[in-house]
C-alpha positions as CSV (number, residue, x, y, z in Angstrom):
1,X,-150.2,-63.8,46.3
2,X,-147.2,-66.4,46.9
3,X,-148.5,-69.7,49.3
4,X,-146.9,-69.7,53.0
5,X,-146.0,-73.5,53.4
6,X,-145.2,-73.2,57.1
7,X,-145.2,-71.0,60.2
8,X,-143.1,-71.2,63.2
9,X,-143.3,-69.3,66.9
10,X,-140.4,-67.9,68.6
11,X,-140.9,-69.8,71.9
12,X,-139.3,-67.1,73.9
13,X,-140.6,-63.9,71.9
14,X,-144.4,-63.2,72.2
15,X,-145.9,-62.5,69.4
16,X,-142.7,-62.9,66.9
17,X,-143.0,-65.6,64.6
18,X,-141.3,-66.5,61.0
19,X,-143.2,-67.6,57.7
20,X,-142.2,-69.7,54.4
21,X,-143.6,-69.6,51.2
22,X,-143.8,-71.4,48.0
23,X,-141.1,-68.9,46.4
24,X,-138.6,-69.3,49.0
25,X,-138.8,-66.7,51.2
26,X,-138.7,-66.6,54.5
27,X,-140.1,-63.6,56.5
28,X,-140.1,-62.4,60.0
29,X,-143.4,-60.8,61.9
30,X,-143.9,-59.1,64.8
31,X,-147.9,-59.8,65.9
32,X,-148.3,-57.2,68.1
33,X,-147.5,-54.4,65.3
34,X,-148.9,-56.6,62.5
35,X,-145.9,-55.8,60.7
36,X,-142.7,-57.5,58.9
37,X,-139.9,-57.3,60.5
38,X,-137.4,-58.4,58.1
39,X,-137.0,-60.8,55.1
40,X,-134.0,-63.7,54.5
41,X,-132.0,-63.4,51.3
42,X,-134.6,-66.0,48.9
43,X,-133.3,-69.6,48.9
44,X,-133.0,-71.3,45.7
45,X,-136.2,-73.5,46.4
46,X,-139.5,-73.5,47.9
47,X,-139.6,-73.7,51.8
48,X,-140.9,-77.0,53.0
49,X,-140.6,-76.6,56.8
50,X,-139.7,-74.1,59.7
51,X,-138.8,-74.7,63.1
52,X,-137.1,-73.0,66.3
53,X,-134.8,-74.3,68.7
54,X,-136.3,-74.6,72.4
55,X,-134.3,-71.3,73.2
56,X,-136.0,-69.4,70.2
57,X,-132.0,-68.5,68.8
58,X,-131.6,-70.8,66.2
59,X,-134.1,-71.3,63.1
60,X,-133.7,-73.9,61.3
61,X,-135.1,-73.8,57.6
62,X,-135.8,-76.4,55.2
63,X,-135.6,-75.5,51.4
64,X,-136.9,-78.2,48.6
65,X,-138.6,-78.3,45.3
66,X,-139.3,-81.7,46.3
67,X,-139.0,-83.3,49.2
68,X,-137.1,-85.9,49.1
69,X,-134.3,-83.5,47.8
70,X,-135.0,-81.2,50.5
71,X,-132.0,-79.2,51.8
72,X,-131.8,-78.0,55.4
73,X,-130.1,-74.6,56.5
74,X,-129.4,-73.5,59.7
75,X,-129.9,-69.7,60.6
76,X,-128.9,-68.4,63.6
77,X,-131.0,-65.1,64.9
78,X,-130.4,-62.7,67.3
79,X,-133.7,-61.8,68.8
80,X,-132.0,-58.3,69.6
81,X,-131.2,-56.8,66.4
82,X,-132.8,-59.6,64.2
83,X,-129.4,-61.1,62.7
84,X,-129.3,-64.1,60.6
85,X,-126.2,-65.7,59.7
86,X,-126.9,-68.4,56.9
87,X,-125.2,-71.4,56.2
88,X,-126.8,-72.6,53.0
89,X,-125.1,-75.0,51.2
90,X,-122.6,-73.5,49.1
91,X,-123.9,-75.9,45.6
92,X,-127.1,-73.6,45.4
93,X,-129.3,-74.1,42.4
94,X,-129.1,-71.7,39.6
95,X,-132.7,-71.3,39.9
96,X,-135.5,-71.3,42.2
97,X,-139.2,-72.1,41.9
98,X,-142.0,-69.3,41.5
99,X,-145.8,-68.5,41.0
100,X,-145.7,-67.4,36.8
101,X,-148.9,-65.1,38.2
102,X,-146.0,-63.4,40.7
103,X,-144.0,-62.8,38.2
104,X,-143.9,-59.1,37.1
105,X,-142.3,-56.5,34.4
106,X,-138.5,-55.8,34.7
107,X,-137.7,-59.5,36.7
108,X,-136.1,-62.2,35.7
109,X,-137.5,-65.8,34.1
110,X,-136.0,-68.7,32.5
111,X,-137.3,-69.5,29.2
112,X,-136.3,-72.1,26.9
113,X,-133.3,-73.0,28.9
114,X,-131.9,-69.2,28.9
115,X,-131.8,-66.7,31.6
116,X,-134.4,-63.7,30.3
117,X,-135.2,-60.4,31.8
118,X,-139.0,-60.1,31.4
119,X,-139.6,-56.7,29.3
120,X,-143.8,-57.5,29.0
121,X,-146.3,-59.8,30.4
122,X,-149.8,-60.3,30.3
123,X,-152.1,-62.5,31.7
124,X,-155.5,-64.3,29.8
125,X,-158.4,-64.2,31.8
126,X,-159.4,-67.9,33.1
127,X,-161.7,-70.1,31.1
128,X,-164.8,-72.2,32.4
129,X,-162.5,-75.4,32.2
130,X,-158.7,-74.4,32.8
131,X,-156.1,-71.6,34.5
132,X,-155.2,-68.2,33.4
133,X,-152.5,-67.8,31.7
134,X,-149.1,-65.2,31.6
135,X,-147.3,-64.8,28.6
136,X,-143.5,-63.7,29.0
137,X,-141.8,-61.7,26.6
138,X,-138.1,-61.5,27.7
139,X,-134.5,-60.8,26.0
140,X,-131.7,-62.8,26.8
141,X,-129.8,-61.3,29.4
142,X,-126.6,-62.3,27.6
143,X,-127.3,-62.8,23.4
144,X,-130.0,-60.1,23.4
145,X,-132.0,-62.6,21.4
146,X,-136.1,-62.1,22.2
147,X,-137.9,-65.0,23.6
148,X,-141.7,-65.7,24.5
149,X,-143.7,-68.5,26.9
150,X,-147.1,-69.1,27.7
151,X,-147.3,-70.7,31.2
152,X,-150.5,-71.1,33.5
153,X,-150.6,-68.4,36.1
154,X,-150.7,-71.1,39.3
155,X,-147.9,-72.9,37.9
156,X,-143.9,-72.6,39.0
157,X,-141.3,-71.5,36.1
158,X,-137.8,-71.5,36.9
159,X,-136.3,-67.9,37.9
160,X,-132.9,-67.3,37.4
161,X,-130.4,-66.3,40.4
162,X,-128.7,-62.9,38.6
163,X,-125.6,-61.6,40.2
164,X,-123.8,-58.8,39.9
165,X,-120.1,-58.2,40.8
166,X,-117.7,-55.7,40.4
167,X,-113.7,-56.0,39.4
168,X,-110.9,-53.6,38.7
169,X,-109.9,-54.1,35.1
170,X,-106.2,-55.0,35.2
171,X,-105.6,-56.2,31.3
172,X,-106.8,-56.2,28.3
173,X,-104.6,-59.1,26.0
174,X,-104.7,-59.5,22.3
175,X,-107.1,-62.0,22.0
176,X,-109.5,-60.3,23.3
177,X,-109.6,-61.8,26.9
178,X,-109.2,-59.4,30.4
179,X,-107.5,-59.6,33.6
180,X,-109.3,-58.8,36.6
181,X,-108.6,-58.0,40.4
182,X,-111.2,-59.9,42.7
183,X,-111.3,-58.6,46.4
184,X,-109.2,-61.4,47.4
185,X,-106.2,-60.0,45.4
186,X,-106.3,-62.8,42.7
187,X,-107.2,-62.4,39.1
188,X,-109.8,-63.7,36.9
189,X,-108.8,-64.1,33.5
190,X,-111.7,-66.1,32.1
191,X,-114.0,-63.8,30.7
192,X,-113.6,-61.7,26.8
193,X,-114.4,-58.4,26.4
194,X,-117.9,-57.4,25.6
195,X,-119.9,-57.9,22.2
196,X,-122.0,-54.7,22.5
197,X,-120.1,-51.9,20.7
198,X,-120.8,-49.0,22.9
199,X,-119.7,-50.7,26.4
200,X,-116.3,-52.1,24.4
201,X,-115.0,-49.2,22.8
202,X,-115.5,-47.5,26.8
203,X,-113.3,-49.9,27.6
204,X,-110.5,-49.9,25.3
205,X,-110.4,-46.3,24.8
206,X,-110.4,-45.7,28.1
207,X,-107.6,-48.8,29.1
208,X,-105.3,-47.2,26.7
209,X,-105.8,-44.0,28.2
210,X,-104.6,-45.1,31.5
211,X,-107.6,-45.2,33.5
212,X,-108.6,-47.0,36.6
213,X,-111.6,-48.9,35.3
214,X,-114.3,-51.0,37.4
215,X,-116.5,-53.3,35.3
216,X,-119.3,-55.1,36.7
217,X,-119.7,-59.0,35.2
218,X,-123.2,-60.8,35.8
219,X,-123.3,-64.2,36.1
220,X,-126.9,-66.4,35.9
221,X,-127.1,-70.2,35.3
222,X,-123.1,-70.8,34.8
223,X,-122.3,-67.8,32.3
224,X,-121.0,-64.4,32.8
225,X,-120.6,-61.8,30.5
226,X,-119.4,-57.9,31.3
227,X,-122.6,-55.4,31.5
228,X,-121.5,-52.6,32.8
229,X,-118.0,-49.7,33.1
230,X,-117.4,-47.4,35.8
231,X,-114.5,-44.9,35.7
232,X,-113.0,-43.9,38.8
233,X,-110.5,-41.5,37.3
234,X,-106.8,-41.2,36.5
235,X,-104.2,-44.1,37.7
């Protein structure tokens, strides 16, 4: 169970109205049906406050760890189709607040300063005079190295914001760094091929075969590394 921090009313939609909770989501919900309508991408921090214009079109949503670094972004909704367009601002943190007790199997957590994908965690059952407690085993989504932390179920621990993106390999120079087409038409030529053995002989052997080749590079917390090859065939 994640806190709701705020609830708003569509002033010109009975029975619709929009929640925010402690791990930054915010959620749409029709009364009537007692059912979700949809859910906003999750902003980097908790939501602090919700509130509609007088015409029930625009939402406007206030994100902050704290509030006196609260960050305000305005959604516009289409009460038709339920449409948000989002205008965050575009220096998002490269992590967000949430409940350690939320936290499941196969997510991500930050621990010790890295970016971890949670592979076990189990949680102590609470004592006379304190919390319960989750401890996090995770790997390092980028070194592979394994890292633990013991953190009280009703606390927040930082959650990494994991991206994947896809590029068409263009390169591949001698020391080791690649080319690659964005969807804009430039290249990005900042990143080396991979350490893991498997995903880089794919790569080469299939680069000096001639084949169009599509990696995907995650990015978390400032690094990126590529995790993944597609082949799409012949040139």
């Amino acid at each position: 169970m994640v806190p709701v921090n705020d609830v708003a009313f569509n002033p010109n939609n009975s029975g619709a109205f929009v929640t925010g909770d402690n791990a930054g989501y915010v959620s749409a919900w029709d009364a009537k049906s007692r059912r979700r309508l949809f859910e906003l991408p999750r902003c980097s921090n908790s939501i602090a406050s919700l509130a509609f214009n007088h015409e029930g079109q625009i939402l406007a949503v206030a994100s902050s760890h704290i509030y006196q670094e609260a960050t305000e972004i305005l959604v516009v909704m289409s009460e038709e189709d339920h449409h948000f367009e989002s205008k965050a601002d575009a220096g998002a943190s490269k992590t967000f607040p949430q409940q350690a007790g939320t936290v499941r199997k196969n997510g991500y957590i930050v621990i010790k300063g890295r970016p971890c994908k949670v592979v076990e965690v189990s949680t102590s059952k609470t004592g006379k005079h304190g919390h319960a407690k989750c401890h996090f085993v995770g790997i390092d989504i980028f070194t592979g190295k394994k890292v633990e932390d013991i953190v009280p179920s009703s606390h927040n621990c930082d959650i990494p914001h994991v991206n994947r993106t896809d590029y068409q390999l263009i390169d591949i120079s001698e020391d080791g760094f690649v080319s690659l087409l964005t969807e804009s038409g430039n290249t990005k030529d900042d990143l080396r091929l991979p350490t893991d053995d498997v995903l880089l002989t794919l790569i080469k052997s299939g680069f000096a075969e001639g084949k169009d080749l599509i990696v995907t590079v995650m990015s978390a917390m400032g690094e990126e590394q590529i995790c993944a090859l597609k082949d799409i065939g012949p040139k």
